[in-house]
C-alpha positions in Angstrom: -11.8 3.1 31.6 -10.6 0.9 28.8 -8.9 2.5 25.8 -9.1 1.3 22.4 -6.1 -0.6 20.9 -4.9 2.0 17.9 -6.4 1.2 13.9 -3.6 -0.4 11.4 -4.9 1.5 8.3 -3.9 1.5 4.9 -4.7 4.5 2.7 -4.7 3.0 -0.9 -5.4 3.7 -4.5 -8.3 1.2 -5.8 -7.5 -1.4 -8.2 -9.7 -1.9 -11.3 -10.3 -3.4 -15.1 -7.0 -5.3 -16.1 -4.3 -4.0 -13.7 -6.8 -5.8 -10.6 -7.4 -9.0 -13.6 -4.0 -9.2 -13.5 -2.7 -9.1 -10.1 -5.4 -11.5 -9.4 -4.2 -13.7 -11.6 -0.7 -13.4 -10.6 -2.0 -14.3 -6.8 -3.9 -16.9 -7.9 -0.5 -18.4 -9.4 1.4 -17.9 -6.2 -1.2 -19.6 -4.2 -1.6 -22.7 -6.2 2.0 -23.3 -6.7 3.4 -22.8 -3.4 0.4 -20.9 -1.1 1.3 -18.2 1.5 -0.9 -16.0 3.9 -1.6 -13.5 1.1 -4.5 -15.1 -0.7 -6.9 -12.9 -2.4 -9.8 -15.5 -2.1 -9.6 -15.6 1.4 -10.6 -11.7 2.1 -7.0 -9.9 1.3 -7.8 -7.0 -0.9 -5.6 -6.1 -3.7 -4.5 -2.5 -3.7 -1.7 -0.5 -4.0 -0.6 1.9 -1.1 0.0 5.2 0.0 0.4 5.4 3.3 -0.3 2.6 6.2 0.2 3.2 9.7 -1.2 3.0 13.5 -3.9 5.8 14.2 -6.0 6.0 17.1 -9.1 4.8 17.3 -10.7 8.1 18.2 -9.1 9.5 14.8 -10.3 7.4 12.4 -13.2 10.1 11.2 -10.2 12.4 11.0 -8.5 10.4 8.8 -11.4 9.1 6.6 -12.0 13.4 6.3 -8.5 13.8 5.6 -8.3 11.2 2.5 -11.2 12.9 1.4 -9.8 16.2 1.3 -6.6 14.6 -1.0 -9.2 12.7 -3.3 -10.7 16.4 -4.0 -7.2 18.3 -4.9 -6.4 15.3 -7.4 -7.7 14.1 -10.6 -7.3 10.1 -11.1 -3.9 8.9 -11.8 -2.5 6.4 -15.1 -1.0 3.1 -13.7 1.2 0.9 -15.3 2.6 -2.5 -14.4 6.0 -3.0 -14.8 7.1 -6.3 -13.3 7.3 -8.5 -10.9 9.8 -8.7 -8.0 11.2 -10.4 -4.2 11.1 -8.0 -1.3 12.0 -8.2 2.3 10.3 -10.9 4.7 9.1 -13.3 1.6 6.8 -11.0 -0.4 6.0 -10.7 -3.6 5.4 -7.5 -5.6 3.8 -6.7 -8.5 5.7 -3.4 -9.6 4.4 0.1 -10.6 5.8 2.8 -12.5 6.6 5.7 -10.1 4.8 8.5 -12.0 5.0 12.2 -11.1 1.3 12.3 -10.8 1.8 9.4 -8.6 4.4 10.5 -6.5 3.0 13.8 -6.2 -0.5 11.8 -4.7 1.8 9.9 -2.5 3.1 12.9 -0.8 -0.1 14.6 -0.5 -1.3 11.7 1.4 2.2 11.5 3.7 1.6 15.0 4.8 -2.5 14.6 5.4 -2.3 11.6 7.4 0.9 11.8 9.3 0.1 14.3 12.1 -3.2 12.4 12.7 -0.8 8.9 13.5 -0.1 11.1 16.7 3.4 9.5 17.0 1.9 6.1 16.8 4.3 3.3 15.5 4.1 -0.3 14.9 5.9 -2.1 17.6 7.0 -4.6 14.6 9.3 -1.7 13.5 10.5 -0.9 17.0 11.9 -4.2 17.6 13.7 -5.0 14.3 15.0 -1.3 14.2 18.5 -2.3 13.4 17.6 -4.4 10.2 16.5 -1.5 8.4 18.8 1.4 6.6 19.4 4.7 8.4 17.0 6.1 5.8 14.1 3.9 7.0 15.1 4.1 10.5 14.4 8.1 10.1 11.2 6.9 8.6 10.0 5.3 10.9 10.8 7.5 13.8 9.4 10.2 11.6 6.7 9.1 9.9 6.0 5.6 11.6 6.7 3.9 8.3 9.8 2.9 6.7 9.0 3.2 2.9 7.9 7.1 2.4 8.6 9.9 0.2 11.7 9.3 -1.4 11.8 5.2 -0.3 8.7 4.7 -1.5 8.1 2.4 -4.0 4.5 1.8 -5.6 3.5 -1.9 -5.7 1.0 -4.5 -5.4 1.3 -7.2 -3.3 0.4 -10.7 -5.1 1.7 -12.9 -2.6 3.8 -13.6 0.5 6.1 -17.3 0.3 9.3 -18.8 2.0 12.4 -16.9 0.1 13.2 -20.2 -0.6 10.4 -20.3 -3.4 11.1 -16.8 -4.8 13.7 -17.6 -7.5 11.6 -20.6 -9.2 8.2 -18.4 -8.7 10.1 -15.7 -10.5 11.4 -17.6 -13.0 8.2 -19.0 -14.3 5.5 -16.2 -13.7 5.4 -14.1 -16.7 3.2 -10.6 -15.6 2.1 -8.5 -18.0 2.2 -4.7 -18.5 -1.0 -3.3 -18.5 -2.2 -0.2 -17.7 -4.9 1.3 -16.1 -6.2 4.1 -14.5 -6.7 4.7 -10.4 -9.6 6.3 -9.6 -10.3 6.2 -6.0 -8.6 6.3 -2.8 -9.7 4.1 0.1 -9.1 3.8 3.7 -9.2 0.0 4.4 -8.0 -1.7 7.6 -5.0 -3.5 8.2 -4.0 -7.4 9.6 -1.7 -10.3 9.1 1.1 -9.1 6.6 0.2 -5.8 6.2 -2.1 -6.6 3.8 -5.8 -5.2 3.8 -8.8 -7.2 5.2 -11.5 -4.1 5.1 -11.9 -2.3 2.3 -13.1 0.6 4.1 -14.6 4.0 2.7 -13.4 4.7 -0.9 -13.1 8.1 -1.9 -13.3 9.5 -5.9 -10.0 11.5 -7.0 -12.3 14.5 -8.1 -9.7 17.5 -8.4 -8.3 19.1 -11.4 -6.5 17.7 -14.4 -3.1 19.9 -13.7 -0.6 18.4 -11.9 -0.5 19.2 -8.0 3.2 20.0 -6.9 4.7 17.3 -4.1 
């Protein structure tokens, strides 16, 4: 009997109004100037994450239930841009203040959707192992992910180049601070780099307006 390869999900906040004008815009800059395989008019959807990892495919309800239950405990979260930077392997981020309200959400999701990964991890992650700090390492033997909890670092990801281009891309794209609000959670599906191709099931942050506790 055939077993079904395991689901690359991403469990994201919703991006709306002028933080999603924005990072559109910022992408649409990248692109034109010097492309890359994150282009959001080719079906990438921009988003900011929570959590991403391998699930199996038999879990997926679990998980979509389990995102659910986070949306109902919180109330929708402020957002903020706050720049734009170079990360590892040629991406491009588009920087978010790390809010309590945000981390707190973060956390939430962490601890809702990592028992359901069943130990799952990328092989990607496996392999390069070394390259990473002992703190991600531990990540991602623990939690299949190496940017969690106390690593992680809220972001949107406008755009994916050779290194080579980042210093003149940086030096002449000028984001701009907006805010916004987030609203929903979604569960969308993962390919290429790590970047979401299905939007998946979106779920309305319903809960209170006091602060839940990470």
């Amino acid at each position: 009997m055939s077993v079904s390869p395991p689901a690359y999900l991403d469990c994201y906040i919703v991006l709306d109004g002028t933080i999603l004008s924005e990072a559109v815009r910022l992408n649409r800059e990248i692109v034109a100037t010097a492309g890359g395989e994150v282009d959001f008019a080719q079906g990438r959807v921009p988003h900011l994450t929570l959590f991403m990892g391998l699930f199996p495919e038999a879990a997926v309800v679990r998980v979509e239930a389990a995102v659910a239950e986070v949306a109902r405990a919180f109330p929708p979260v402020p957002l903020a841009l706050v720049g734009l930077t170079a990360a590892r392997d040629g991406y491009l981020f588009l920087q978010v203040a790390r809010t309590p309200a945000l981390a707190a959400l973060h956390a939430a999701v962490v601890r809702a959707l990592d028992p359901l990964r069943e130990g799952l991890i990328r092989p990607k992650f496996l392999q390069a192992l070394n390259t990473y700090s002992t703190v991600e390492q531990a990540n991602i033997q623990r939690y299949g992910f190496p940017w969690v909890l106390d690593e992680w670092r809220p972001h949107v990801t406008v755009g994916h180049v050779s290194p080579e281009r980042h210093e003149a891309l940086l030096s002449r794209l000028r984001p701009v601070p907006v805010e916004g609000l987030g609203g929903d959670l979604a569960l969308g599906r993962v390919e290429g780099k790590g970047t979401v191709v299905e939007a998946g099931r979106r779920f309305r942050l319903t809960g209170p307006s006091d602060p839940v506790p990470a």
